[in-house]
DRENDO-1510 file (C-alpha; in Angstrom, 1 decimal, always signed):
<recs>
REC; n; res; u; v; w
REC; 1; UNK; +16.9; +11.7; +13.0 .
REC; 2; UNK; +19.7; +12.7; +10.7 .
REC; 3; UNK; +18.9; +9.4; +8.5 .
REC; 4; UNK; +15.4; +10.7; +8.2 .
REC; 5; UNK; +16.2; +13.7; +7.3 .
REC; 6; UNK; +18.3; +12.8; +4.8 .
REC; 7; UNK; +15.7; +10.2; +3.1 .
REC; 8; UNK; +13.7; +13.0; +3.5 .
REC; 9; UNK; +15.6; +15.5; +1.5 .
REC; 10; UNK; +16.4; +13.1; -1.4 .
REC; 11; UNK; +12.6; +12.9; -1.8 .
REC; 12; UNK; +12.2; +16.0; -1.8 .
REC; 13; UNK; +14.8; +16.4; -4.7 .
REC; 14; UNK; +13.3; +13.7; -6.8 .
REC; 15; UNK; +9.7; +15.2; -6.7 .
REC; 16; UNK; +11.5; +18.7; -7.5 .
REC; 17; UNK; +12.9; +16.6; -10.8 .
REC; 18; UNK; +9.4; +15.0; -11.6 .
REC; 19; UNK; +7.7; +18.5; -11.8 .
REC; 20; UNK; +10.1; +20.3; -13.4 .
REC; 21; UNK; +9.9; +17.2; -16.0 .
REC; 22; UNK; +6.5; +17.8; -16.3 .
REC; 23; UNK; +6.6; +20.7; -18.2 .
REC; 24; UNK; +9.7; +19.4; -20.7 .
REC; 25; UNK; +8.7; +16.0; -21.8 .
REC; 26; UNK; +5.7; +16.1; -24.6 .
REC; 27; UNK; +4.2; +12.8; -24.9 .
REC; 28; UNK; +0.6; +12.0; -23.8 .
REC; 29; UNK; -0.4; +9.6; -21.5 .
REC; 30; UNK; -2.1; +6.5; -22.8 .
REC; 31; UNK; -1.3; +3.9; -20.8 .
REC; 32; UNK; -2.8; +4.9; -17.8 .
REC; 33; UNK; -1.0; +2.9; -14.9 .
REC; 34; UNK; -0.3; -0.5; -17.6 .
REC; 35; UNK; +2.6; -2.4; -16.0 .
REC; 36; UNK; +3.2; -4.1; -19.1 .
REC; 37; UNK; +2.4; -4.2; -22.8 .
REC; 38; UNK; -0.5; -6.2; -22.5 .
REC; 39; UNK; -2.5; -3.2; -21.5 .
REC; 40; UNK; -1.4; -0.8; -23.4 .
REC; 41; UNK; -3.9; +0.7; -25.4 .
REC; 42; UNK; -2.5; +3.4; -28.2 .
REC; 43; UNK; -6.0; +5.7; -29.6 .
REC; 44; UNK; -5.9; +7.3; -32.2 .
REC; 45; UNK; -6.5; +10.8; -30.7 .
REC; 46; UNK; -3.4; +10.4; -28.8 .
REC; 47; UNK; -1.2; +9.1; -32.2 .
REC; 48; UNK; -2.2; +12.2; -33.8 .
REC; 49; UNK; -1.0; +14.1; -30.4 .
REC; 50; UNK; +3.0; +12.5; -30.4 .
REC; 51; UNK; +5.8; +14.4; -31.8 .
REC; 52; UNK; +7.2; +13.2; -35.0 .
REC; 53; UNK; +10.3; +11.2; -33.5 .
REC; 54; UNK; +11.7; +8.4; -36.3 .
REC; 55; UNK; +13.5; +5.2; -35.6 .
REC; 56; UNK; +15.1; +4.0; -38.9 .
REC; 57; UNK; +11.9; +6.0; -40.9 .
REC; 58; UNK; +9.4; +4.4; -38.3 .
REC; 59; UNK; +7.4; +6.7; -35.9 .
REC; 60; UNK; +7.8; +6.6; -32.5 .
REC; 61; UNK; +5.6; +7.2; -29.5 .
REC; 62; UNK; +7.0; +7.6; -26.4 .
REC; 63; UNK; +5.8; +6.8; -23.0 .
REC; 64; UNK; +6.2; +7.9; -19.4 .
REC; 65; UNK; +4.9; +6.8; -16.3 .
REC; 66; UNK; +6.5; +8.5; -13.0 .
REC; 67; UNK; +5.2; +7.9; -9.2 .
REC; 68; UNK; +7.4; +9.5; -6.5 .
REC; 69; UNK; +6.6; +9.0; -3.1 .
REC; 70; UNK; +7.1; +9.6; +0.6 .
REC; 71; UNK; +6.2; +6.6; +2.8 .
REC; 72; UNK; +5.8; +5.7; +6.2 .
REC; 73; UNK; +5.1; +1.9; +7.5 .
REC; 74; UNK; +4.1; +0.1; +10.8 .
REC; 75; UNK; +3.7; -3.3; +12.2 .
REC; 76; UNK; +2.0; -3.4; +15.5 .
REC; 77; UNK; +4.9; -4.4; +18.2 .
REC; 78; UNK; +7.9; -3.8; +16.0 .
REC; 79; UNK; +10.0; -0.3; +14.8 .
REC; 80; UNK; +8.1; +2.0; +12.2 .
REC; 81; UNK; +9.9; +2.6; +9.1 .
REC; 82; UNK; +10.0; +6.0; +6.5 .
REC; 83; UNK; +10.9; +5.2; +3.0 .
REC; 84; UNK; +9.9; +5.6; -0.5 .
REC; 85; UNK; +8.0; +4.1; -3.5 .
REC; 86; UNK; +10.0; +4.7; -7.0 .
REC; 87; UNK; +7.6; +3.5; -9.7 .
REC; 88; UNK; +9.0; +4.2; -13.4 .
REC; 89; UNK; +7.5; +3.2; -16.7 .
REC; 90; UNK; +9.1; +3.8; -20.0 .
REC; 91; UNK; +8.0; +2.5; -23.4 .
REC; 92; UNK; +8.9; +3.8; -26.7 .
REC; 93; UNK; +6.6; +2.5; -28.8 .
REC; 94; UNK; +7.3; +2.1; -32.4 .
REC; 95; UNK; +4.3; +2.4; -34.8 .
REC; 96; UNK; +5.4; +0.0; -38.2 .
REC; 97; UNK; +1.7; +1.1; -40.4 .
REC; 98; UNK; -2.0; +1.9; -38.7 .
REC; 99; UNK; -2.2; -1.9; -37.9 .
REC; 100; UNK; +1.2; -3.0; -36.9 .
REC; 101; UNK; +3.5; -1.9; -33.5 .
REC; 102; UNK; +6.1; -2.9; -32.3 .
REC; 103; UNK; +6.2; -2.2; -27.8 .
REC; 104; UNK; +9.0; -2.6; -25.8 .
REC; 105; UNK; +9.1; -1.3; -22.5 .
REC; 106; UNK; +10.5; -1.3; -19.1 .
REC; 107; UNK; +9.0; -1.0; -15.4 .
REC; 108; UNK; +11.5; -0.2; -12.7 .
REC; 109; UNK; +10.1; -0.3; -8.7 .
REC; 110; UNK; +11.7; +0.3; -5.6 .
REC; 111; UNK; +9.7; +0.2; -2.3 .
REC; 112; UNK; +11.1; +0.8; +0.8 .
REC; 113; UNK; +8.1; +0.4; +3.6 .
REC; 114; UNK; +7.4; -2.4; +6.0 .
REC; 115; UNK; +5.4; -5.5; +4.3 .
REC; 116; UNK; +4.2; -8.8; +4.9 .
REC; 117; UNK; +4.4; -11.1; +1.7 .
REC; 118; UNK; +2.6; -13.8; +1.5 .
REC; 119; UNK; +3.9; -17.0; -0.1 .
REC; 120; UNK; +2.7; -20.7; +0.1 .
REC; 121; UNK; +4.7; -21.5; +3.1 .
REC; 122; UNK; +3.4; -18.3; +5.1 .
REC; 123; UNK; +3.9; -14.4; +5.3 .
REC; 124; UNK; +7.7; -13.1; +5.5 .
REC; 125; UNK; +8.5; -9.5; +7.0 .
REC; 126; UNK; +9.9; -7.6; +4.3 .
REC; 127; UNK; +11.3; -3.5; +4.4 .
REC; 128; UNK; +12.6; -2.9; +1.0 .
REC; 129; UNK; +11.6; -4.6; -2.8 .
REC; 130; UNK; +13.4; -3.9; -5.8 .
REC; 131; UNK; +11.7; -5.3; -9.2 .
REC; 132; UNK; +13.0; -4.9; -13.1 .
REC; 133; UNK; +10.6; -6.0; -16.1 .
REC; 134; UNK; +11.1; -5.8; -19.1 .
REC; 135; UNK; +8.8; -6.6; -21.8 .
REC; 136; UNK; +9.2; -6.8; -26.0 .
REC; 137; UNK; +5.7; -6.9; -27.5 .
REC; 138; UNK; +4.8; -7.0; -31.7 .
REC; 139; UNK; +0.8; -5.5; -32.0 .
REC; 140; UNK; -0.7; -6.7; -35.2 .
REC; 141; UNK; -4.2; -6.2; -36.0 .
REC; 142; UNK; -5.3; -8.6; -38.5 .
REC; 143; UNK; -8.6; -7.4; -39.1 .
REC; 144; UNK; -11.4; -4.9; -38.0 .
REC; 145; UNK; -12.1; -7.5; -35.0 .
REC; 146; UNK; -9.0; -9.5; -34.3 .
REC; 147; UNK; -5.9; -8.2; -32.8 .
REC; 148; UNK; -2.7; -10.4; -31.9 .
REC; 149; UNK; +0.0; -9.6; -29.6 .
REC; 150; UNK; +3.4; -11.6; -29.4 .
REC; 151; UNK; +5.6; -10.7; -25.9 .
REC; 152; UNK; +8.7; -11.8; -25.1 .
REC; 153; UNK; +9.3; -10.8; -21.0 .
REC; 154; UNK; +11.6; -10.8; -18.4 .
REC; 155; UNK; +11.3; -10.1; -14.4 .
REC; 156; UNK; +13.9; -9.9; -11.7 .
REC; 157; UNK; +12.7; -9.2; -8.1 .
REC; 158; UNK; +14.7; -8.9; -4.8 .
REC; 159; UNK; +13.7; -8.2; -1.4 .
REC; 160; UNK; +15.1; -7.1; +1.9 .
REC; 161; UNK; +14.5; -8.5; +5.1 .
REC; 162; UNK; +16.8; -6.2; +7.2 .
REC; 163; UNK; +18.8; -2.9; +5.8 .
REC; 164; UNK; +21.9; -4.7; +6.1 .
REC; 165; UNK; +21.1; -7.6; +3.9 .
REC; 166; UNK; +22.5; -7.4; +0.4 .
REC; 167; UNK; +19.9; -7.1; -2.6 .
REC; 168; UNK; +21.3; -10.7; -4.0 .
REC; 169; UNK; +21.1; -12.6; -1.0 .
REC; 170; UNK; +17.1; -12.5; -0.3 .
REC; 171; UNK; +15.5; -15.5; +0.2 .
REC; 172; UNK; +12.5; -15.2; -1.9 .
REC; 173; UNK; +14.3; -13.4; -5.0 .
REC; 174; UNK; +13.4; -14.6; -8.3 .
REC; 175; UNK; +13.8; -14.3; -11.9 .
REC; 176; UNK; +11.2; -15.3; -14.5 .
REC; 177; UNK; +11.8; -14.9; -18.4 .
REC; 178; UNK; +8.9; -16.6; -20.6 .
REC; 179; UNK; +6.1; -15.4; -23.9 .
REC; 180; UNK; +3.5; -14.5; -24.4 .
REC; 181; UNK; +0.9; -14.7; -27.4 .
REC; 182; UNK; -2.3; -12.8; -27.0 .
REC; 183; UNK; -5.8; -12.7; -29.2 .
REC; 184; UNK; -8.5; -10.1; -28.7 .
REC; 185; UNK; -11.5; -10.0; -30.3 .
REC; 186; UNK; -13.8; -7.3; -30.2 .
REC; 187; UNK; -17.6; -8.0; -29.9 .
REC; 188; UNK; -20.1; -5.5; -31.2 .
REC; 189; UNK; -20.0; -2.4; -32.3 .
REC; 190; UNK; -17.7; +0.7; -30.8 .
REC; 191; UNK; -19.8; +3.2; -32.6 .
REC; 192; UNK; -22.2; +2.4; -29.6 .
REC; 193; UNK; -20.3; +3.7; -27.1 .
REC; 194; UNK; -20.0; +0.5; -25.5 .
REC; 195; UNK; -15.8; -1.7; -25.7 .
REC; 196; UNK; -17.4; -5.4; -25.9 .
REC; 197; UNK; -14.2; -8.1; -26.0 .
REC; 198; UNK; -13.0; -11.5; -25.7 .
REC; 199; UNK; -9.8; -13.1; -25.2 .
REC; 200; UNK; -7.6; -15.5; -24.7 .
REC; 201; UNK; -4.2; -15.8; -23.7 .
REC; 202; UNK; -0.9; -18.3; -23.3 .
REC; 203; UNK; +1.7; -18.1; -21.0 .
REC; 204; UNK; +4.9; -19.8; -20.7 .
REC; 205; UNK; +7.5; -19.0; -18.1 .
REC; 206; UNK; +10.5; -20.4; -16.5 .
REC; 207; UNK; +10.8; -19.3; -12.3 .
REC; 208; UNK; +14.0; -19.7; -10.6 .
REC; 209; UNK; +14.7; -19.0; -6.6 .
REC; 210; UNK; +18.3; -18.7; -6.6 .
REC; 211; UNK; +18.7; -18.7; -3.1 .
REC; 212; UNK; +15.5; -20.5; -1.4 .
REC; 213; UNK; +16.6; -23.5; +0.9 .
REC; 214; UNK; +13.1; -24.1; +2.7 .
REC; 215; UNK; +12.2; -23.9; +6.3 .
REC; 216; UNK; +9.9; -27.0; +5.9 .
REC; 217; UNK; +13.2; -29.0; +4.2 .
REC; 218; UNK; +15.6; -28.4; +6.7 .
REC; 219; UNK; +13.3; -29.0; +9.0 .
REC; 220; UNK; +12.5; -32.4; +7.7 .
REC; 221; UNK; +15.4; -35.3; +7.6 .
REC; 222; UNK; +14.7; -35.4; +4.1 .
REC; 223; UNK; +17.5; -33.7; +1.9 .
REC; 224; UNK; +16.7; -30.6; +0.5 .
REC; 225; UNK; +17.0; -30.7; -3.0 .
REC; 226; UNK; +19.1; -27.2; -5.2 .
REC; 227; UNK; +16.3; -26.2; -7.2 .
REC; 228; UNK; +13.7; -27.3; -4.8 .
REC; 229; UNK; +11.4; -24.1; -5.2 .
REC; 230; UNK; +11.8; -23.7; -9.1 .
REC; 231; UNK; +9.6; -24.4; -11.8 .
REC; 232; UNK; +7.8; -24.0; -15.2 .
REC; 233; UNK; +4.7; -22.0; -15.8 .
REC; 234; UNK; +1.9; -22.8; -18.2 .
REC; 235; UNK; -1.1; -20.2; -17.6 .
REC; 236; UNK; -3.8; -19.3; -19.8 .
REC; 237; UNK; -5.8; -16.4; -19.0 .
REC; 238; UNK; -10.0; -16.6; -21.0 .
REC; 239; UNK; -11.1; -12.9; -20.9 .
REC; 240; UNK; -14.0; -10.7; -21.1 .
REC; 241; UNK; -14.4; -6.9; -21.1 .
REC; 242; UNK; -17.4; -4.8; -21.5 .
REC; 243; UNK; -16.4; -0.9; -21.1 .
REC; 244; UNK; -19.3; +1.2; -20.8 .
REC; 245; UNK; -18.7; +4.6; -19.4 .
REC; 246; UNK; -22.7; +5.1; -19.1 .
REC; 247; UNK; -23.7; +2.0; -17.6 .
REC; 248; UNK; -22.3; -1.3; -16.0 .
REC; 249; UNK; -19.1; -2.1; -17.1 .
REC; 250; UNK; -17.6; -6.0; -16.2 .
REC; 251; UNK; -14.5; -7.8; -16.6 .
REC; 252; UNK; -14.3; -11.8; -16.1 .
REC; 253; UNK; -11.5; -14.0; -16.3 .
REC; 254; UNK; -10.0; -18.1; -16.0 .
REC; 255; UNK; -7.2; -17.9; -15.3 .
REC; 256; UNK; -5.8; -21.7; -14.8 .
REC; 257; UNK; -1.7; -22.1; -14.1 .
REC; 258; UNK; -0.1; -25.2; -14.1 .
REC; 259; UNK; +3.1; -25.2; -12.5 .
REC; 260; UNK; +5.7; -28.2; -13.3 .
REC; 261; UNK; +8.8; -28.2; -10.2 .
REC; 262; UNK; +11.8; -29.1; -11.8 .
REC; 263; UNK; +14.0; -30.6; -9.0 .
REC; 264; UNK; +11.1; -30.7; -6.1 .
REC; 265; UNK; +10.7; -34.3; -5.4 .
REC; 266; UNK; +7.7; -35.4; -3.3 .
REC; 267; UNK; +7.4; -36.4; +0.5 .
REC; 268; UNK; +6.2; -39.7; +1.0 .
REC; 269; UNK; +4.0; -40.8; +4.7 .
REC; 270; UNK; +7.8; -42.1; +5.9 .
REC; 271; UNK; +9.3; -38.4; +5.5 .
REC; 272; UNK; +11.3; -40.4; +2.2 .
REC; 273; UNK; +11.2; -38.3; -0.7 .
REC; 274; UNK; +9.7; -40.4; -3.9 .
REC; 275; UNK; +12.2; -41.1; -6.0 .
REC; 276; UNK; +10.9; -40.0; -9.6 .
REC; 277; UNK; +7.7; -38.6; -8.6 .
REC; 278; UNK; +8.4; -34.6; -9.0 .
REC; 279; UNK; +5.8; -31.5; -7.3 .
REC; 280; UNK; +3.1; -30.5; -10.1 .
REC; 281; UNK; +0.5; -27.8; -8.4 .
REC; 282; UNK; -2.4; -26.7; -10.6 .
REC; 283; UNK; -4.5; -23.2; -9.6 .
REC; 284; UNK; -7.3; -22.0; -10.9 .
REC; 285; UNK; -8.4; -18.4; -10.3 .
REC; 286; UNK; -12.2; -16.8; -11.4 .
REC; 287; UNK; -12.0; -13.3; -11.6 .
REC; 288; UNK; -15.0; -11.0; -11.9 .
REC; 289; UNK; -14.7; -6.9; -11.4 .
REC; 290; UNK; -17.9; -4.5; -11.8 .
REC; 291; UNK; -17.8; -1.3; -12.2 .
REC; 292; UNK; -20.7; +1.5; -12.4 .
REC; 293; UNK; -21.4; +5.0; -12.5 .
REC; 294; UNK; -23.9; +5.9; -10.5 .
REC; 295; UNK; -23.7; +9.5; -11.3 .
REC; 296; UNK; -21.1; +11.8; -13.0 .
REC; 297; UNK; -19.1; +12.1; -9.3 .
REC; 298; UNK; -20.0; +8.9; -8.0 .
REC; 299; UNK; -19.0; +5.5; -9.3 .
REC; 300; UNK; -19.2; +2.2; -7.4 .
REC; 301; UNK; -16.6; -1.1; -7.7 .
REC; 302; UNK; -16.7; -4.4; -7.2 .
REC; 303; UNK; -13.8; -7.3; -6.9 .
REC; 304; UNK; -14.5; -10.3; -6.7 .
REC; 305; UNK; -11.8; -13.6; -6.7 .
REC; 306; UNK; -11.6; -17.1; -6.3 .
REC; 307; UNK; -8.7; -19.4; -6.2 .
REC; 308; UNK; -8.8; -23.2; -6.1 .
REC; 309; UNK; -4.8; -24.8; -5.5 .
REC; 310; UNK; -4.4; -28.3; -6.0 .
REC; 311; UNK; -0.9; -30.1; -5.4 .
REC; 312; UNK; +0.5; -33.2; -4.6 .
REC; 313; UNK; +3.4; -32.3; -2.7 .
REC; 314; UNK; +2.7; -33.0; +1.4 .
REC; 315; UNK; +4.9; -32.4; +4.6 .
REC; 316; UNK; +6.7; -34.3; +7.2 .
REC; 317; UNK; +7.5; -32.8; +10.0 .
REC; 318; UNK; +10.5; -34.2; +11.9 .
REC; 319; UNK; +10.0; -31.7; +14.8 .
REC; 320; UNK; +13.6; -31.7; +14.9 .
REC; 321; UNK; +13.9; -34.6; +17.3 .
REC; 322; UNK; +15.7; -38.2; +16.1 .
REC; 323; UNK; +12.7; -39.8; +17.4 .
REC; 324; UNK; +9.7; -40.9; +15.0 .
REC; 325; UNK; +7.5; -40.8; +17.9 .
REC; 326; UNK; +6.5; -37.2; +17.9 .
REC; 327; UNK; +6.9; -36.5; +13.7 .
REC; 328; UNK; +3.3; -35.3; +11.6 .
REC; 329; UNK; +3.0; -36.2; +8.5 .
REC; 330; UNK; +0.7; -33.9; +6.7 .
REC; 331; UNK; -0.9; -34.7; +2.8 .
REC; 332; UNK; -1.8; -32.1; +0.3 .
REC; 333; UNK; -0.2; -29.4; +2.7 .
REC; 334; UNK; -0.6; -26.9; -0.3 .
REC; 335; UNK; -4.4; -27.4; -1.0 .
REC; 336; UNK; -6.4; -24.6; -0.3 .
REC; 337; UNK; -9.1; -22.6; -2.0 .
REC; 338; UNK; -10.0; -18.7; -0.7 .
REC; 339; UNK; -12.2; -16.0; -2.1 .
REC; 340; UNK; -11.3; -12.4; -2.3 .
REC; 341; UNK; -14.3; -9.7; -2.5 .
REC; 342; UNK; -13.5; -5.8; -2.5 .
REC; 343; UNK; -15.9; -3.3; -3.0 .
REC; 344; UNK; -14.9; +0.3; -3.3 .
REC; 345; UNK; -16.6; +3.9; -3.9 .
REC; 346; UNK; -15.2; +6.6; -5.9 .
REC; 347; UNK; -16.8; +10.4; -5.3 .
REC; 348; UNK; -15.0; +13.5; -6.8 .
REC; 349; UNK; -15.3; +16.6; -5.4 .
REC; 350; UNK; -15.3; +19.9; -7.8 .
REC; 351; UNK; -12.4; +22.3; -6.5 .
REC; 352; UNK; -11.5; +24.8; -9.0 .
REC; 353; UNK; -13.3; +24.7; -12.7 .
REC; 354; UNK; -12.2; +21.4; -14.4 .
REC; 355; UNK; -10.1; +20.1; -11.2 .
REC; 356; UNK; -11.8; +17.5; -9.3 .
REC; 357; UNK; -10.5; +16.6; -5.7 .
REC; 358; UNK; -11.5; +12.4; -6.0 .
REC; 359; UNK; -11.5; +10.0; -3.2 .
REC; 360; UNK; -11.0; +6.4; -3.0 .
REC; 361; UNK; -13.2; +4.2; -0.3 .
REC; 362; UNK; -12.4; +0.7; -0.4 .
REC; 363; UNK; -12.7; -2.2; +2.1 .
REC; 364; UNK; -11.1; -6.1; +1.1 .
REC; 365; UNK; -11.7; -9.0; +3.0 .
REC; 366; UNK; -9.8; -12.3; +2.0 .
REC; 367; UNK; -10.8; -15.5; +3.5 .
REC; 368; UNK; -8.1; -18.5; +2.7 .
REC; 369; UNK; -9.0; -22.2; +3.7 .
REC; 370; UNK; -6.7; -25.0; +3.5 .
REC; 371; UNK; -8.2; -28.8; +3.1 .
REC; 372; UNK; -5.2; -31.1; +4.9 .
REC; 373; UNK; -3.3; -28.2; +6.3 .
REC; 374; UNK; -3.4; -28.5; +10.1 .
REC; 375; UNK; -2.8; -25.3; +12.5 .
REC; 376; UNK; -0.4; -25.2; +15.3 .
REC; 377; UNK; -0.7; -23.4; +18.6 .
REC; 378; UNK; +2.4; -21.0; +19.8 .
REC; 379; UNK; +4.4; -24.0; +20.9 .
REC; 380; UNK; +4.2; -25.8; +17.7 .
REC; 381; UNK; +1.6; -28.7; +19.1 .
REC; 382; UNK; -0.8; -29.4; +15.8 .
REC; 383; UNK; -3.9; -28.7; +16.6 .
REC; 384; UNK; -7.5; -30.4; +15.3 .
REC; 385; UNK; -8.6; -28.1; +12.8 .
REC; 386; UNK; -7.1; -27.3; +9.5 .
REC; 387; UNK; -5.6; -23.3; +9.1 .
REC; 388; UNK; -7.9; -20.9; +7.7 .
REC; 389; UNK; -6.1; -17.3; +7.9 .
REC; 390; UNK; -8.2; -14.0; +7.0 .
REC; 391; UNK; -7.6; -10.4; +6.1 .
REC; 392; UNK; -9.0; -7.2; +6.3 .
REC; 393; UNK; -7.7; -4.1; +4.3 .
REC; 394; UNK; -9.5; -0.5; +4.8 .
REC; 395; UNK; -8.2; +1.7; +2.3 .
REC; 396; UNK; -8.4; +5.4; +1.7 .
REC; 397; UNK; -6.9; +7.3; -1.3 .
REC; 398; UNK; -7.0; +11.0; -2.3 .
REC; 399; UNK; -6.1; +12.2; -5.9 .
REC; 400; UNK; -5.8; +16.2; -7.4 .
REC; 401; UNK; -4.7; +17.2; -10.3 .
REC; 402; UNK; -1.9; +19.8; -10.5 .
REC; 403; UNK; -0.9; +20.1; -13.9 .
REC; 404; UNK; -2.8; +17.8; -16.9 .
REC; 405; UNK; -0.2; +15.8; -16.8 .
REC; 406; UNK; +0.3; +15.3; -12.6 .
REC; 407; UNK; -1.2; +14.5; -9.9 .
REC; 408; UNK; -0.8; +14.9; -6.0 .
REC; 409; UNK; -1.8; +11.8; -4.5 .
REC; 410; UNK; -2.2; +10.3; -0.7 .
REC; 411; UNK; -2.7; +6.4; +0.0 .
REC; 412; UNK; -3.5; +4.8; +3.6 .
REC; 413; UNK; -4.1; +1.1; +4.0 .
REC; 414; UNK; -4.9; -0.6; +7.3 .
REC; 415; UNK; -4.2; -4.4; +6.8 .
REC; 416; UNK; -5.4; -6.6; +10.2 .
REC; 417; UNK; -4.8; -10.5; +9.4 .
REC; 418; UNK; -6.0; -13.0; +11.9 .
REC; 419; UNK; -5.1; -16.8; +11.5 .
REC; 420; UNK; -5.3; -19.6; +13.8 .
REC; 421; UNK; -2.1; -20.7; +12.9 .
REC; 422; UNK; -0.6; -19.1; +16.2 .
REC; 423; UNK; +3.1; -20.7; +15.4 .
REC; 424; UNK; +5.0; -17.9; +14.0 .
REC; 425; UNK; +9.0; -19.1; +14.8 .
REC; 426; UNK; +9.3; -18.9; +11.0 .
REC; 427; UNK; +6.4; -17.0; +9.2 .
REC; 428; UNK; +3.6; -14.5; +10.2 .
REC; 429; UNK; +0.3; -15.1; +10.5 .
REC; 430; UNK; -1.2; -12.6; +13.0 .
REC; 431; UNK; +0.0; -8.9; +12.7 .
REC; 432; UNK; -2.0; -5.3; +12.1 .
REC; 433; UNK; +0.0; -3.3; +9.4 .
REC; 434; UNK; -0.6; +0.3; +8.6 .
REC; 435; UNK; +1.1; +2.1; +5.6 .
REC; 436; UNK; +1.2; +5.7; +4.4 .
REC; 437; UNK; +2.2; +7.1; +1.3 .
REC; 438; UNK; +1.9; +10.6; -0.2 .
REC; 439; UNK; +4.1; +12.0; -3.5 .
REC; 440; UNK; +3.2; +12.8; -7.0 .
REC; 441; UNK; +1.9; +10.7; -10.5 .
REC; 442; UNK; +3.0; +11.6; -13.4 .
REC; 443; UNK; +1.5; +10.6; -16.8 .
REC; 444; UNK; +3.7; +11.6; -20.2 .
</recs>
């Protein structure tokens, strides 16, 4: 009770500190919720709004993004857990002439609820997350229609399986540090009211696990290799956007990511790794997100996602027996495709004159099927068919304005995943997890 209290109290004093900041810092939110440069948008309405700050005779704009809040987490059969979500966004942007910015900008998030992440071996049980990004980004418009963007980046994340666990010894922490070079073009006219725009985009990025020594490799009477989990990232990311606050507004994107393992050799049908012959996945994800406004209160989404993951790597599984008898060897163990479809409803509800109480309606359903992949009952005996695990996610959000510049804000999510992968001595495939979380947003 007393630690409660005292997590408690210390929100309490932070969301004291954000509302008194309201009212002292001056710049105006245009980012709205970007967690990097890529979307940030800076219009000219909101230019002319900045104060006159200079770096070395150069205007600058500054940014602020605050969330503060109060969570509260459960898993179904395990210990609830109160906490806090920390999400802070700073970037000073530096305006060079109407046409030319330069962005940096840095994202700081601490979480402290009860989560199940997924990765490619299975979900993990997670109570605290702790991310840094930092991004460097030179705007330069070249013309009336195309717009170029040049990032630098780099990301540090650490996780917490148990409270006693030190932030550097996580077994899933990870640093990437890559570029970036964007080009938008806009389609159409803006004078009609309607944002039309294509673009592409090229990622590079180097991932390293610095502490990840595999399950599935110790298992296996295979060595496990030092680097086994890192790798180089090539993405590329072709865009559309059509913004049209009267009508149908729709954003697609392919999104293919080839990533290169640098140390993870792969499993041959005798459990012998192949000497020479590295892990190379390849995914490819479709995006496509509607939105419409039915009316002036109502407004209806819709997300839609599918992911195709290719790879050569397979398993052996040495059961951890010296006989051969009993081992499974499995091929393409990463292969799996899944679709993702979310549809959500958005109604806001007049309070006082200009201050709209608006709630969020959404249900997600996530379907992931792997091709070679077989599923194991509770004892570890494989089984016939290959896994397939779903999820389900209600959600329910409320939002109200207290000043122009915050607002009071209240998430719940429901997440049930089912799987017929019923082994779950390492990872978890079969839980209910509810999470709560009510606080403050605050847009400078």
């Amino acid at each position: 009770m007393k630690k409660i209290k005292k997590e408690l109290s210390l929100l309490a004093f932070l969301l004291v500190i954000c509302f008194l900041a309201c009212n002292l810092v001056y710049a105006d939110d245009n980012i709205a919720g970007a967690k990097d440069t890529r979307d940030l948008e800076l219009s000219d309405e909101n230019k002319a709004k900045q104060s006159d700050i200079r770096f070395f005779g150069k205007k600058v704009i500054p940014i602020l993004n605050l969330d503060l809040l109060g969570t509260y987490s459960k898993i179904q059969g395990h210990n609830d857990t109160t906490g806090a979500i920390v999400d802070v966004l700073a970037s000073p942007a530096i305006k060079i002439n109407d046409n030319h910015y330069v962005i940096p900008l840095y994202n700081f998030n601490y979480t402290r609820e009860q989560q199940i992440i997924t990765e490619e071996e299975g979900g993990y049980s997670v109570q605290q997350t702790l991310n840094h990004n930092v991004y460097l980004t030179n705007k330069l418009k070249l013309n009336d229609k195309l717009t170029t963007k040049i990032s630098g980046f780099g990301s540090w994340s650490y996780n917490k399986e148990t409270k006693d666990e030190n932030w550097s010894n996580g077994l899933y922490n990870y640093t990437d540090v890559g570029g970036i070079m964007d080009f938008e073009y806009e389609l159409g006219d803006i004078r009609d009211n309607v944002f039309d725009e294509a673009g592409l985009e090229l990622e590079y990025y180097k991932r390293k696990y610095p502490n990840f020594k595999s399950l599935i490799s110790l298992a296996s009477p295979t060595a496990s290799e030092e680097d086994e989990k890192d790798y180089d990232g090539f993405k590329l990311i072709f865009g559309y956007l059509r913004d049209n606050p009267q009508g149908l507004s729709v954003e697609a994107a392919y999104q293919p990511l080839w990533k290169k393992y640098i140390d993870k050799l792969v499993i041959g049908s005798d459990g012998v790794l192949i000497d020479g012959d590295k892990r190379e996945d390849n995914r490819h994800a479709f995006d496509l997100n509607l939105k419409y406004p039915t009316t002036k209160r109502l407004t209806l989404y819709l997300e839609n996602e599918l992911t195709i993951n290719n790879s050569n790597q397979n398993f052996y599984d040495s059961k951890g027996t010296t006989s051969l008898s009993d081992d499974e060897y499995i091929s393409n163990y990463y292969d799996y495709n899944s679709y993702m479809i979310r549809p959500k409803v958005s109604y806001a509800i007049p309070v006082k004159e200009e201050k709209d109480l608006t709630v969020h309606l959404a249900y997600a359903y996530l379907d992931k099927q792997y091709n070679d992949r077989k599923a194991q009952s509770s004892t570890g005996l494989y089984m016939s068919e290959d896994e397939e695990d779903q999820f389900h996610t209600f959600s329910f959000g409320l939002s109200y304005p207290i000043t122009e510049k915050v607002k009071a804000i209240a998430l719940f999510d429901y997440t049930i995943a089912k799987s017929n992968m019923e082994y779950e001595k390492y990872y978890r495939y079969n839980y209910d997890l509810m999470s709560i979380a009510c606080g403050i947003s605050c847009r400078f």
